[in-house]
N, C-alpha and C positions, 0 to 999 in steps of 0.2 A: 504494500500500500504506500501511496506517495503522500513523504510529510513535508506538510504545510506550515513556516511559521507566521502567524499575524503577530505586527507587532503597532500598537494602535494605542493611545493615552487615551483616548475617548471610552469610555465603560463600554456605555451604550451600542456604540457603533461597534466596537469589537466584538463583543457577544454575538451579533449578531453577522458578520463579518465570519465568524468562527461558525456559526448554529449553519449556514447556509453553505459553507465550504463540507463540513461534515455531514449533512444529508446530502450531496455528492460522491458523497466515498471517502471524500481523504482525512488521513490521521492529521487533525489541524493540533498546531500549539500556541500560546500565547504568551506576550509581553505587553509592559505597558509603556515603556520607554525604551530606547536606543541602547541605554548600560543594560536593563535586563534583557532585549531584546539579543546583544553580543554575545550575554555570559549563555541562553538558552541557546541559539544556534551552534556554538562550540560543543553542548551538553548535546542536542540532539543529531547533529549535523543531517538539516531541511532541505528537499528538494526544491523547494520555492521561499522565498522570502517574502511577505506583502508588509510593504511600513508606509507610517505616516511618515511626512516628512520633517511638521513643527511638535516637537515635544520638548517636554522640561528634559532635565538634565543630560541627554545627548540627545542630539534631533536625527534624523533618517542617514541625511548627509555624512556625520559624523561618527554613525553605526555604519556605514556601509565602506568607509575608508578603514575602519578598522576592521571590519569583517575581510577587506581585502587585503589586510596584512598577515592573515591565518593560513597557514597551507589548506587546511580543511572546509574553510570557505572561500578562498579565493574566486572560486569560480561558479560560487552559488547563483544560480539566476535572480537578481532583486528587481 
């Protein structure tokens, strides 16, 4: 099964971001920000990544520059 991470500050919209990827099929997982969004893709290594781009303490931009310095996400599709 193909794992999905959302990584979304919005409750709301994630939940439901997540509720709809899942009745699809795929293993989704979740974050609420950019630093936890990092530390989960290292922990699960995602076939996709879906992020907001403005969040509090790392925003999408600056999760995704760090995810591209990980051998194991380098080449995550975000």
């Amino acid at each position: 099964m193909k794992k999905i991470l959302v990584v979304e500050d919005n409750e709301l919209l994630r939940e439901n971001i997540v509720e709809i990827l899942q009745f699809e099929g795929f293993d989704v997982f979740e974050a609420e920000d950019g630093k936890h969004g990092v530390n989960r893709a290292l922990e699960i290594n995602p076939d996709l990544i879906v992020s907001d781009v403005n969040m509090p303490v790392q925003d999408g931009f600056e999760m995704l520059e760090e995810l591209r310095s990980h051998q194991s996400t380098k080449i995550t599709p975000f």
